[in-house]
C-alpha positions as CSV (number, residue, x, y, z in Angstrom):
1,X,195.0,163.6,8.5
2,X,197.4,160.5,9.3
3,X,200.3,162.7,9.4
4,X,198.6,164.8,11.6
5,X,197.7,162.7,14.3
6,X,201.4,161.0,14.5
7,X,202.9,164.5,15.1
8,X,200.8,164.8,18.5
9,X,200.4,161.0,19.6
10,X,203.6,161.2,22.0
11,X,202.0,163.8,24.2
12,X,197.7,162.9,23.4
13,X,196.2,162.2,26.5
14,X,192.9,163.0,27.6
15,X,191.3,163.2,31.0
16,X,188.6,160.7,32.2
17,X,185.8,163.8,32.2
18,X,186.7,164.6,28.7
19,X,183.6,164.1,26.3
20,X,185.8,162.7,23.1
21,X,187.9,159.7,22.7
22,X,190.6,159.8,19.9
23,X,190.3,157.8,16.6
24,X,192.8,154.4,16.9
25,X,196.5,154.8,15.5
26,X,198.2,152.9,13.4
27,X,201.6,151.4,14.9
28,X,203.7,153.6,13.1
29,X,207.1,153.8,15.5
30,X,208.7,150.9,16.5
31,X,208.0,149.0,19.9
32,X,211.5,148.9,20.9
33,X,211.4,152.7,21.5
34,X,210.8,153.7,25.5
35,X,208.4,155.5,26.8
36,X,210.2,158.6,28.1
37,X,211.6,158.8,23.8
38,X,208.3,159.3,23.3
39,X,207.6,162.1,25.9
40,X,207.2,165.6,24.3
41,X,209.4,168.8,25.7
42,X,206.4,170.6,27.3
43,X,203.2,168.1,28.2
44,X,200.8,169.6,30.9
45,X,201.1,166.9,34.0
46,X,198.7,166.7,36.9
47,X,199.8,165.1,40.1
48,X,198.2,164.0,43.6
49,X,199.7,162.2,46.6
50,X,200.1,158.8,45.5
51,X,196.8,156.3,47.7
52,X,195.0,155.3,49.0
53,X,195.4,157.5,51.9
54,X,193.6,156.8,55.6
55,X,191.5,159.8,57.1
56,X,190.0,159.9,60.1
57,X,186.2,161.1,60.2
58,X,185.5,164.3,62.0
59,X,188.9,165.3,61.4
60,X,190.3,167.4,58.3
61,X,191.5,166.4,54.8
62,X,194.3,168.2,52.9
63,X,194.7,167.1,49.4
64,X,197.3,168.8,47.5
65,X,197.3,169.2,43.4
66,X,199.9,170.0,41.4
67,X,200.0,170.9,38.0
68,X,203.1,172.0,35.5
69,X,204.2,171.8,31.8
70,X,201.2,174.1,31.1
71,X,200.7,176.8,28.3
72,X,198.3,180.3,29.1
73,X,198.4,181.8,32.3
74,X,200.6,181.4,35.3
75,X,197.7,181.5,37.7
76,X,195.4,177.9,36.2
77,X,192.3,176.8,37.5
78,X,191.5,173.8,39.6
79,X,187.9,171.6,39.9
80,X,187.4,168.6,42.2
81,X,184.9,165.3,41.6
82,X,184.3,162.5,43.8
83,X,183.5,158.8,42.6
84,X,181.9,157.4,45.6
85,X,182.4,154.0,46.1
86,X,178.6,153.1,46.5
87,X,177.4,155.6,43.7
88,X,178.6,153.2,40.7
89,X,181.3,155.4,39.8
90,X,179.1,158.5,39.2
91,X,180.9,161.6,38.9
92,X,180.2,164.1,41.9
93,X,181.1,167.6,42.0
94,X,182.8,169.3,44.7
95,X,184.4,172.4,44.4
96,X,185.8,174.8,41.9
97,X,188.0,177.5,41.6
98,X,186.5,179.1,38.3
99,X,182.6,178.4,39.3
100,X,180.7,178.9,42.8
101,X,177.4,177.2,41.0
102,X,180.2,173.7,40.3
103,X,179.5,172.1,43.5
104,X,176.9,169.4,43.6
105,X,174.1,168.9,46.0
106,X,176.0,167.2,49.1
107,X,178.3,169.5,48.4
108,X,176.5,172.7,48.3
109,X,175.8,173.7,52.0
110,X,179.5,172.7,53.1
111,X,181.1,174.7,50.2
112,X,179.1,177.7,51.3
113,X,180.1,177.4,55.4
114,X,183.6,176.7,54.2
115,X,184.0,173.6,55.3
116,X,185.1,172.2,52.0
117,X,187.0,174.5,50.1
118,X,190.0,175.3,47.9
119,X,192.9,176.8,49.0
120,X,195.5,178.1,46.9
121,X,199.2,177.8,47.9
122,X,200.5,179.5,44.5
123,X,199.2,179.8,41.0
124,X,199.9,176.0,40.0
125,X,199.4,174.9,43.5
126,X,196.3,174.0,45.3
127,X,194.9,171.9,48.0
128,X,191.5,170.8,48.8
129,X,190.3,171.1,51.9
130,X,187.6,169.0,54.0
131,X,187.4,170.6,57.8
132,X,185.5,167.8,58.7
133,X,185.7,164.8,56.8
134,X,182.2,162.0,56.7
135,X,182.3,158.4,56.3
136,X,180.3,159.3,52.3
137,X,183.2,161.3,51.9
138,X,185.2,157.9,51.2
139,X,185.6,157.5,47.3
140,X,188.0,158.5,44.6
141,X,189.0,162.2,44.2
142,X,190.0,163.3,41.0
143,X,192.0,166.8,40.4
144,X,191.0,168.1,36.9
145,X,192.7,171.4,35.5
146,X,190.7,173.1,32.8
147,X,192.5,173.5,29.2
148,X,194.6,176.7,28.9
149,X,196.8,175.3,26.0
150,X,196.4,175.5,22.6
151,X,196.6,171.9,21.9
152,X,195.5,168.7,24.0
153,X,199.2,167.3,25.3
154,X,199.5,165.5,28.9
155,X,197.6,164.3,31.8
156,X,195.2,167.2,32.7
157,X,193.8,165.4,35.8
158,X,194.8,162.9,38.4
159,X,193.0,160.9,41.1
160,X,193.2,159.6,44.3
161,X,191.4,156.8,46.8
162,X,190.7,158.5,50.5
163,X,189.5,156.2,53.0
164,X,187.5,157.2,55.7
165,X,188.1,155.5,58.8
166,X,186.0,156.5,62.4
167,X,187.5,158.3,65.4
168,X,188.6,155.6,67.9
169,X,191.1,157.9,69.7
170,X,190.6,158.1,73.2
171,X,191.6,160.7,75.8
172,X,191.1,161.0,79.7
173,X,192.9,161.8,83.1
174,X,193.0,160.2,86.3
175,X,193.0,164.1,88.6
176,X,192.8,167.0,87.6
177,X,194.2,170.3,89.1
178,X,192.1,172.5,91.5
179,X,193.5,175.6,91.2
180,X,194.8,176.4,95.3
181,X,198.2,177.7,95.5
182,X,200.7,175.5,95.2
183,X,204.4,176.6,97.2
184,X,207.2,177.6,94.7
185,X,209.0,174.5,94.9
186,X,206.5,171.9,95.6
187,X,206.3,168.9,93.2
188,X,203.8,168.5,90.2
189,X,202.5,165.2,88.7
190,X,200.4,165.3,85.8
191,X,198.8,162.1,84.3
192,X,197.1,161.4,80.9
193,X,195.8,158.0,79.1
194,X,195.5,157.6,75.3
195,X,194.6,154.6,73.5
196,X,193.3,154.4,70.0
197,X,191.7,151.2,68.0
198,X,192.1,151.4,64.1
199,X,193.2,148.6,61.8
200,X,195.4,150.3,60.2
201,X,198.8,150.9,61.6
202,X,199.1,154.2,63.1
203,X,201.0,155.9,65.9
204,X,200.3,158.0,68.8
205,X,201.9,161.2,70.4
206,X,201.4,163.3,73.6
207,X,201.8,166.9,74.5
208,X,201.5,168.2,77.6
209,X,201.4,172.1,77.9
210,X,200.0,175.7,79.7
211,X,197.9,178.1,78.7
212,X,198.9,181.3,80.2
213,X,197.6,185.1,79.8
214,X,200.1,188.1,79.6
215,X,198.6,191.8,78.8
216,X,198.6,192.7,74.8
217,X,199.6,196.4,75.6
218,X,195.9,197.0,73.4
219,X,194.3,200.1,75.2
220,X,191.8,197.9,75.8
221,X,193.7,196.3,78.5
222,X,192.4,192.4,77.2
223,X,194.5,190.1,77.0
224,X,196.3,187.3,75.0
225,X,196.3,183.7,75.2
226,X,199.7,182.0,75.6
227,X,200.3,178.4,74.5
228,X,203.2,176.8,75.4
229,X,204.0,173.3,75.3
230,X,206.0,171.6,78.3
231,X,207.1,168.4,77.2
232,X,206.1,165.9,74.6
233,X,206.6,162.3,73.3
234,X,206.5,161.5,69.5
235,X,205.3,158.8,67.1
236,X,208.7,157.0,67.6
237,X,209.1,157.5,71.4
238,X,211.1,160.4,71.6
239,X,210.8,162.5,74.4
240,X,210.9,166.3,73.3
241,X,211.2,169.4,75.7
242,X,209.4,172.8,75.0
243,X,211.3,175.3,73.4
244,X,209.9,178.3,75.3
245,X,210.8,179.4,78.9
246,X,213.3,177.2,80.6
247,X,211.7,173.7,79.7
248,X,214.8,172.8,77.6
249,X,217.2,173.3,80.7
250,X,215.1,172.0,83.0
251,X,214.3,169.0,81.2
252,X,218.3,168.6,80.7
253,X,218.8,169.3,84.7
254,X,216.4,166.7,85.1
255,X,214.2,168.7,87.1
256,X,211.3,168.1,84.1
257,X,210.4,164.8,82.9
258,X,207.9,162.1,80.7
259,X,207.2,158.6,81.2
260,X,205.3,156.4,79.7
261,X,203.4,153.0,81.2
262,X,200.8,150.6,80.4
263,X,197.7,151.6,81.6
264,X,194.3,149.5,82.1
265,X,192.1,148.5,79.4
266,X,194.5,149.1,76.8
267,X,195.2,152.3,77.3
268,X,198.7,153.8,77.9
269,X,199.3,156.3,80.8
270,X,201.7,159.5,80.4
271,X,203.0,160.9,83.3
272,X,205.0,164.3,83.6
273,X,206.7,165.1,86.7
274,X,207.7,168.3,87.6
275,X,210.3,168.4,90.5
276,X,210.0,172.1,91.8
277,X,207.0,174.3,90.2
278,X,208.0,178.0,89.6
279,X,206.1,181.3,89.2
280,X,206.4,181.0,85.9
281,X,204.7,177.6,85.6
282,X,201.7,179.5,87.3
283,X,198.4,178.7,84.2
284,X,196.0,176.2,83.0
285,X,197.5,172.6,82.1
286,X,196.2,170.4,79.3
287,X,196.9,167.3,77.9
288,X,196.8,166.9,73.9
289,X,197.1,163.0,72.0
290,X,197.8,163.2,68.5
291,X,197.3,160.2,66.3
292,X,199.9,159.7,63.6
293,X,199.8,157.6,60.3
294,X,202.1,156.9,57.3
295,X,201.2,157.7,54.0
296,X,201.8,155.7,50.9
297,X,204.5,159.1,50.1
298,X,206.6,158.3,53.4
299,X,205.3,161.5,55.2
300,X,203.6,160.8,58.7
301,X,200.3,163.0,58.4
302,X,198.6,163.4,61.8
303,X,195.0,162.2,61.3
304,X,193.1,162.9,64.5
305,X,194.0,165.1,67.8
306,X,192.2,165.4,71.3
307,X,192.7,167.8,73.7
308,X,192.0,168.0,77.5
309,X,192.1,170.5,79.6
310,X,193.3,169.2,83.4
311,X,192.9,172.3,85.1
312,X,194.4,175.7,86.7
313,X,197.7,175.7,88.7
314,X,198.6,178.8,90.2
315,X,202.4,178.9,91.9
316,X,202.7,180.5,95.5
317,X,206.2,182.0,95.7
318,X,208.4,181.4,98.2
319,X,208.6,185.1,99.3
320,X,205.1,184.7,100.6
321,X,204.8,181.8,102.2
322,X,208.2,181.4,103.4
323,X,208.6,182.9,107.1
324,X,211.8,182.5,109.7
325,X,211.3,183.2,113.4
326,X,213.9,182.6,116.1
327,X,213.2,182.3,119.8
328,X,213.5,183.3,122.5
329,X,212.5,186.8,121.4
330,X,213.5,190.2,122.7
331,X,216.8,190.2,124.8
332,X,218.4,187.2,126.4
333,X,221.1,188.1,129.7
334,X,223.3,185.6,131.1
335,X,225.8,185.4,133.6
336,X,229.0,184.5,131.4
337,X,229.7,180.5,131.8
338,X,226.0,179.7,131.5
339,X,224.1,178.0,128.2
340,X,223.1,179.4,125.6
341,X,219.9,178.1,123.5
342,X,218.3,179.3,120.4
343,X,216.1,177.9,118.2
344,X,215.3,179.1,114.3
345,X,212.1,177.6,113.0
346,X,211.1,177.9,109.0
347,X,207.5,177.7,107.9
348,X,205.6,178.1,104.4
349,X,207.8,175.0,102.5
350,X,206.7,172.8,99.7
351,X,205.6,170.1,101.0
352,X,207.4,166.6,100.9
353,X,210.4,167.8,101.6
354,X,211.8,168.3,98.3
355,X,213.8,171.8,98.7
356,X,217.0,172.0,100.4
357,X,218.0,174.3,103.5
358,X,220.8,175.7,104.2
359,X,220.2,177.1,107.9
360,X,223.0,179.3,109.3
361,X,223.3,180.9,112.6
362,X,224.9,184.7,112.1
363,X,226.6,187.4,114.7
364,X,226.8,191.1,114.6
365,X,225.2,190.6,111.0
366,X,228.3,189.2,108.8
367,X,229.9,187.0,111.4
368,X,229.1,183.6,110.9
369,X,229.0,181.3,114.6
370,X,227.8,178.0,112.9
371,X,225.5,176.5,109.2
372,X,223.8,173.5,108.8
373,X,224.1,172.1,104.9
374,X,221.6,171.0,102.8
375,X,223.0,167.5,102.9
376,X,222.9,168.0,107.3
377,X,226.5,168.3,107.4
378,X,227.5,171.2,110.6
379,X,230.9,173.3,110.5
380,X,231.5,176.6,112.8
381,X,232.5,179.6,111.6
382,X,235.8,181.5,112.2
383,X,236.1,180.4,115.9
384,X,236.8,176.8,115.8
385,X,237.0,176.2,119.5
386,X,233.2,176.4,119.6
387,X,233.3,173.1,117.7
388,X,234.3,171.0,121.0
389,X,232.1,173.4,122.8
390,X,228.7,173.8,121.0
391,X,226.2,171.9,119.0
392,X,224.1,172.7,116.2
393,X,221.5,170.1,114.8
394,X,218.1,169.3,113.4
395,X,215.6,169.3,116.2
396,X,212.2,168.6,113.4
397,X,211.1,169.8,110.1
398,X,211.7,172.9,110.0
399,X,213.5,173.6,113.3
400,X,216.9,173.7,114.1
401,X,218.9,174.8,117.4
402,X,222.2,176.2,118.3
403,X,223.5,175.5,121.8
404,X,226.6,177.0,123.5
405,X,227.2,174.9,126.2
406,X,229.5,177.7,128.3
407,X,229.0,181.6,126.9
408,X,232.0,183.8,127.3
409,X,231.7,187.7,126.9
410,X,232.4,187.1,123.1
411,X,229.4,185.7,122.6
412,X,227.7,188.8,122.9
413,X,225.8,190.7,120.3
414,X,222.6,190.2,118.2
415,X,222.0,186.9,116.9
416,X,220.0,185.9,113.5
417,X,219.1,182.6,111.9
418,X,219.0,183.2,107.8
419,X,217.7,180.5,105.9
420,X,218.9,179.8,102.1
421,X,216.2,177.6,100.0
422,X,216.9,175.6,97.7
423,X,213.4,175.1,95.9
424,X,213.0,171.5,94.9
425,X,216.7,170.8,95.2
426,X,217.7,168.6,98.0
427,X,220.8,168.6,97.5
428,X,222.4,171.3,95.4
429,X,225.4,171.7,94.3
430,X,228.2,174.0,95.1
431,X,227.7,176.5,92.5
432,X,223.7,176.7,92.6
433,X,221.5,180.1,93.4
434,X,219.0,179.7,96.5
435,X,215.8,180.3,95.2
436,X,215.2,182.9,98.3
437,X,217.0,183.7,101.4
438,X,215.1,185.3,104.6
439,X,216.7,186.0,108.0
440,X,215.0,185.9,111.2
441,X,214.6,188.9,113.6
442,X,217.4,189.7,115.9
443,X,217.8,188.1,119.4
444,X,220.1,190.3,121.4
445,X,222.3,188.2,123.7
446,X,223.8,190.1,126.9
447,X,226.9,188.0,129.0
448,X,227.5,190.0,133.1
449,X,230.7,189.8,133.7
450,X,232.6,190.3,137.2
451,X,234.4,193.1,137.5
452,X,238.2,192.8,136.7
453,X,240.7,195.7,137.2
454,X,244.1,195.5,135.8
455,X,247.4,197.7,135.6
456,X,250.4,196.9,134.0
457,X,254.2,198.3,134.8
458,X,257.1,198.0,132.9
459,X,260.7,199.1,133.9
460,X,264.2,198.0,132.6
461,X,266.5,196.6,136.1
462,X,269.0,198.7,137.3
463,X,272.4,197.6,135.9
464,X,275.7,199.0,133.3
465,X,275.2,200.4,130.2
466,X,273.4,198.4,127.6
467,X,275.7,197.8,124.5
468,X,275.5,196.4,121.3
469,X,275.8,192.3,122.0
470,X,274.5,193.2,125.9
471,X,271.0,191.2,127.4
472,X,268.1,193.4,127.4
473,X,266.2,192.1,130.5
474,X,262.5,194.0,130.4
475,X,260.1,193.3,133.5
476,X,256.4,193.6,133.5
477,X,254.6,194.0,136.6
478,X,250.3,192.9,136.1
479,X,247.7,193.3,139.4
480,X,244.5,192.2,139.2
481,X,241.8,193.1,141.2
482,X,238.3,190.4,140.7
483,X,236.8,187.5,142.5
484,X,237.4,184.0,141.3
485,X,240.5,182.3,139.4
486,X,242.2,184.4,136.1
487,X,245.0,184.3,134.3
488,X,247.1,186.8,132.7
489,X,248.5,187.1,128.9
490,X,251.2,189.6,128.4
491,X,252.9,190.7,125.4
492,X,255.7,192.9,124.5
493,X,255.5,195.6,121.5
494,X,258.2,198.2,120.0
495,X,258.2,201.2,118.9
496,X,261.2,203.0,117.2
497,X,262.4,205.6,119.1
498,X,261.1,209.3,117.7
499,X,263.7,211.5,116.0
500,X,264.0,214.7,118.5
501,X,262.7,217.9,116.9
502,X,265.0,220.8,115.8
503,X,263.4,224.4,116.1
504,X,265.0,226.8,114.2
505,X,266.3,229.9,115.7
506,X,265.8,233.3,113.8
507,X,268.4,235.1,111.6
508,X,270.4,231.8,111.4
509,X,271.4,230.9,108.1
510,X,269.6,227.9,106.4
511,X,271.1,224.8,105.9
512,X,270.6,222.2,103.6
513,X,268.3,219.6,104.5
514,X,269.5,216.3,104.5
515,X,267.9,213.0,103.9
516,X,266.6,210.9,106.5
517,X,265.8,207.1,106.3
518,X,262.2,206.2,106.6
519,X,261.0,205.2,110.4
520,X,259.0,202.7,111.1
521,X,256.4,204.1,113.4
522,X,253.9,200.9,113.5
523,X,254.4,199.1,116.6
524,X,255.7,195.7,116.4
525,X,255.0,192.9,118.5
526,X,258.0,190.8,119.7
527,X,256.9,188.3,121.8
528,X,254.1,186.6,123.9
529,X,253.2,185.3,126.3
530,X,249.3,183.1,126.7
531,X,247.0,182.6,129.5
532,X,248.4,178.8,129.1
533,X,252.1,179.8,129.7
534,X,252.3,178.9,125.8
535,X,255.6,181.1,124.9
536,X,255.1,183.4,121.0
537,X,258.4,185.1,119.5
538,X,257.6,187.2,116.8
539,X,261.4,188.7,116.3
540,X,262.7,187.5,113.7
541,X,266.8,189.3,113.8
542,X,267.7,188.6,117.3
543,X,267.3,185.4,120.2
544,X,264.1,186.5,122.2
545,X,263.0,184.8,125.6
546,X,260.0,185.5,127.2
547,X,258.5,183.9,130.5
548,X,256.6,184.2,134.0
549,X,258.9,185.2,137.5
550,X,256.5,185.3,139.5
551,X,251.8,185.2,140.0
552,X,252.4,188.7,139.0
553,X,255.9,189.3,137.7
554,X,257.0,188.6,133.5
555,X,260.4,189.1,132.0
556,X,261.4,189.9,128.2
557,X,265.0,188.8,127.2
558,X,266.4,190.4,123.9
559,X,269.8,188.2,123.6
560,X,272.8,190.2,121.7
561,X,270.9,193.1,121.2
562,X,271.7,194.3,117.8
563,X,270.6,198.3,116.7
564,X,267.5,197.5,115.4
565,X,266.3,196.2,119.4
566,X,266.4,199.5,120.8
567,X,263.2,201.9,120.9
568,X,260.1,201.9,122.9
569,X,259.2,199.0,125.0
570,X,255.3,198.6,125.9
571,X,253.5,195.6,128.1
572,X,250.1,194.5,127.3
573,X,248.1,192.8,129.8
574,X,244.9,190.7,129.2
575,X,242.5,189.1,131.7
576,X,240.6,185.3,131.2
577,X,238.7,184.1,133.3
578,X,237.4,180.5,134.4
579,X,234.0,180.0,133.8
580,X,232.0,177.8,136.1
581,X,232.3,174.5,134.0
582,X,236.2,175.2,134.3
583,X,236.3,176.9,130.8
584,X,238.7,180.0,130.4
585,X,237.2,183.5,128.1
586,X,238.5,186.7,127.6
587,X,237.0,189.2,130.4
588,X,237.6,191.8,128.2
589,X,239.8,193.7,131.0
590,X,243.2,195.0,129.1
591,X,246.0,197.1,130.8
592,X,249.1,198.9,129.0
593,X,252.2,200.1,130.9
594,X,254.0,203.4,130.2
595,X,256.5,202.9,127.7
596,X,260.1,202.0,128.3
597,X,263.5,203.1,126.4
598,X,266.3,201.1,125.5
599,X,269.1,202.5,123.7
600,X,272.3,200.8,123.0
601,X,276.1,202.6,123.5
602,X,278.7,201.8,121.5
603,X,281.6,199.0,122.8
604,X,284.7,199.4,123.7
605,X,286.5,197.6,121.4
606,X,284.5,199.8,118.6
607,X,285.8,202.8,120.3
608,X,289.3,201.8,120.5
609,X,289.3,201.1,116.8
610,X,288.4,204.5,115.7
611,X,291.7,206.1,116.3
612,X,293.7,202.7,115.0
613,X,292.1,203.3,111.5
614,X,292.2,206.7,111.6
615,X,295.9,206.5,112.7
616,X,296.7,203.8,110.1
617,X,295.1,205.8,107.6
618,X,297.0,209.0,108.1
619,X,300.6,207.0,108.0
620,X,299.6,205.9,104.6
621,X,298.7,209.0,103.6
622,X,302.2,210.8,104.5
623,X,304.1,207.7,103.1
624,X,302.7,207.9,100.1
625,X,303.3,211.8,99.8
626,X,306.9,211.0,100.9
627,X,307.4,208.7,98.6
628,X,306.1,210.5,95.7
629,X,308.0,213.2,96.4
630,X,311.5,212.1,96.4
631,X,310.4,210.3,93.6
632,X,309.6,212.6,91.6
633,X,313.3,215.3,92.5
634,X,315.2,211.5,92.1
635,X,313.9,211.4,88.8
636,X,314.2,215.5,87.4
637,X,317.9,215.5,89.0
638,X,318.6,212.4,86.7
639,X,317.5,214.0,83.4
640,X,319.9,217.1,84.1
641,X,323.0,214.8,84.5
642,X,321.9,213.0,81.0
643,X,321.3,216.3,79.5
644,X,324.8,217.8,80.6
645,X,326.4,214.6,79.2
């Protein structure tokens, strides 16, 4: 029997509910040996979270047990006791995996409802579980793991102190969300106090999030409740963005944040700002504290959590609330030289002012006359010279005027004012979206004009030939027929001079075409002359001169005309007109002469050297024929004499 008991004393231990204590040992190994030499290869061990660990009542308990180095089945067995504190360390029963009829009295009722249960997470794994812990829950919990092995070796339960301390976590909110429409784009501040008394040391966190519904696709048509959380802050402080939706990038563009302050009484106050709501942020808002302690393990466990709901928000998008009008309405006539007013006013923005405009004033649909920026900076569109002559500017929120102070017949057509938003942006930068652009209805704009007639007559002077080198002197002769001062601008284009046409006459015999170089038949101008007696040359080969005779004469000079400054001359004749606050505009009035031909004869000089070349060409020739020649008898009469010698 000695014998028999040293074999199993390295791995003999019994649990505290077992109903035998073993007989005393004899020392028998010697003390010098450790422990873990005296350990046995296979020893069934029970394990808990090491204690005591802090619970808050009301709030669940999770106790996890663990049990390896076991003999028999894979799938073991699990019971739970309580020692209470003030029972005198009687034994309780609470729950049992092998045995409904384990629990004990105050343990009964709750088993049965569920609130106190076990729950397996794998066949040595399992956790107890109190949904709602009491203050006479406090005690010491032991884990105890029925035999399955043929022999008594390890620890075949483990305990564990949980203390139960109350709920001292507090939530509340200072205004809570009514549930109007809010404009896309508007501004959202949501505010939310925790505090929490405990004497141990624990932590707090706070969520805010949305509860939104989206259709399941059941053919029931119900639907399913979304939860999405918005932003958070930690235990340790850190702010945390929600993963779904655009929260992350909005929280990194700024446009989402958290802050915490100290609040009154104790109490610290949460604040999330959004900068622009969207459609999408369109549900009901809460506000969730989470109260955080570390256990004994190092693991933070959350003890206690409190949700409030602060209301509905629903998002009004910008497409329907946002309107653009422009006055005055209908058709506006003026005689040309007068003012022009109009006025673009935008209703249905978030309020505050938070979103940024970008106001523009268009023409004939795509042309742009003017923009105001988000950041109120005004530039014109392709005309320029309305920059010295116009305004553009902020009259109030949400109304903005463009002024012409002097309209000239270009300013005529259908005006628009579109409108870009920029919801919650201020001021946006170069590459960002408008949330929504609208355009205002059209205001057609109608300039009277006087009545201008013009004609324009071209003819080259009477004089010799024209030649290659010569001065080609055009002259352009311009009547006007109105009421009031005007100016003319002329301008000279040319035109190669068409290739005359061949018919062919029947039975002749065909002849082989031959290649012609490609014409030019695009008009090109040469030179100009402006309503400001502002000289343009546009030639680029030859010298060019262009300038005013007379009120009604203008005269083209093509210095050493080359070949490629003879074709087919045309005038062009344009009418301005002074406006009554001394302004000059196009009248629209054009005129274009007849065309003129100017061809260029050869020099003398050039003809003179034709028959010197080809005389100087034909004395080579024979020279060289003579020359071979003789040559050629010189040199066979030679070889006979040699021969003959």
């Amino acid at each position: 029997d000695r014998y028999y008991f040293l074999f199993f004393l390295p791995c003999l231990y019994l649990p505290s509910s077992a109903r035998f204590s073993p007989p005393p040992l004899p020392p028998i190994f010697p003390t010098s040996l450790s422990p873990s030499v005296l350990q046995c290869a296979l020893c069934r061990d029970v394990t808990l979270p090491p204690g005591p660990i802090y619970r808050v009542a009301g709030f669940p308990l999770s106790l996890p047990c663990v049990v390896s180095g076991f003999e028999g089945p894979r799938t073991q067995d699990f019971e739970w006791f309580l020692y209470r504190e003030d029972a005198g360390g009687r034994q309780i029963g609470v729950v049992s995996t092998r045995d409904q009829g384990f629990p004990y009295a105050p343990f009964q009722a709750r088993v049965r409802t569920g609130e106190v249960r076990v729950e397996r997470d794998a066949g040595d794994k399992a956790r107890l579980v109190v949904q709602r812990l009491r203050p006479e829950d406090q005690g010491k919990y032991e884990c105890y793991t029925p035999s399955t092995d043929s022999t008594f070796r390890g620890n075949y339960s483990a305990s564990v102190a949980v203390k139960v301390i109350p709920d001292t976590l507090q939530i509340s909110y200072s205004r809570s969300l009514t549930g109007q429409p809010v404009p896309e784009g508007s501004e959202l501040t949501l505010s939310c106090s925790a505090a929490v008394q405990s004497r141990q040391h624990t932590h707090l966190s706070v969520t805010f999030g949305k509860r939104g519904g989206q259709s399941s696709g059941s053919p029931a048509g119900g639907e399913v409740s979304t939860i999405r959380e918005i932003i958070s802050i930690d235990r340790v402080l850190t702010v945390t963005p929600g993963r779904s939706g655009s929260y992350k990038k909005r929280y990194d563009d700024g446009e989402i944040t958290l802050e915490k302050r100290n609040g009154e009484g104790g109490r610290d106050l949460y604040l999330m700002k959004m900068k622009a709501v969207q459609p999408e942020d369109t549900g009901s808002y809460f506000c969730e504290a989470s109260q955080w302690i570390l256990d004994p393990d190092g693991s933070w466990q959350k003890i206690a959590q409190r949700t409030l709901d602060i209301g509905n928000l629903t998002v009004q998008q910008l497409a329907e609330s946002l309107s653009v009008s422009s006055s005055p309405r209908g058709v506006v006539t003026l005689q040309v030289g007068s003012p022009l007013s109009l006025t673009c006013e935008v209703a249905g923005l978030p309020a505050g002012g938070t979103s940024g405009l970008l106001v523009q004033w268009m023409k004939r649909g795509s042309v742009e006359v003017a923009r105001i920026s988000p950041d109120g900076v005004v530039s014109w569109g392709d005309d320029l010279s309305r920059a010295s002559g116009g305004s553009m500017e902020k009259v109030a929120d949400g109304k903005y005027s463009l002024k012409l102070f002097s309209a000239r017949p270009s300013d005529s057509g259908v005006y628009r004012c579109a409108v870009s938003v920029y919801a919650g942006r201020r001021n946006p930068g170069p590459s960002t979206a408008a949330t929504l652009t609208q355009r205002s209805e059209g205001v057609t704009v109608n300039l009277k004009t006087k009545d201008v007639v013009v004609s324009a007559v071209a003819e080259l002077p009477r004089g010799p030939l024209l030649k290659r080198g010569s001065t080609i002197t055009l002259i352009c002769n311009v009547t006007v027929t109105t009421t009031g001062p005007t100016e003319v601008q002329v301008q000279w284009v040319r035109q190669p001079i068409p290739e005359p046409v061949i018919t062919k006459r029947e039975n002749a015999p065909a002849e082989p075409p031959s290649p012609r170089p490609p014409v030019e038949d695009k008009p090109r101008l040469v030179a100009a002359l402006t309503y400001e007696g502002v000289a343009q040359i546009y030639a680029n080969g030859s010298e060019v001169s262009i300038d005013r005779l007379s009120a009604s004469s203008y005269r083209l000079r093509v210095h050493s005309a080359a070949t490629d400054d003879q074709g087919l001359y045309v005038c062009q004749a344009e009418v301005w007109g002074q406006d009554p606050h001394g302004g000059w505009y196009n009248t629209g009035a054009k005129a274009e002469s007849s065309a003129v031909t100017v061809y260029l004869y050869a020099r003398v000089a050039d003809l003179l050297l034709i028959p010197l070349v080809i005389g100087v060409s034909s004395s080579l020739f024979v020279g060289i024929v003579i020359i071979a020649t003789v040559t050629c008898c010189f040199m066979k009469r030679l070889a006979k004499q040699r021969a003959r010698k």
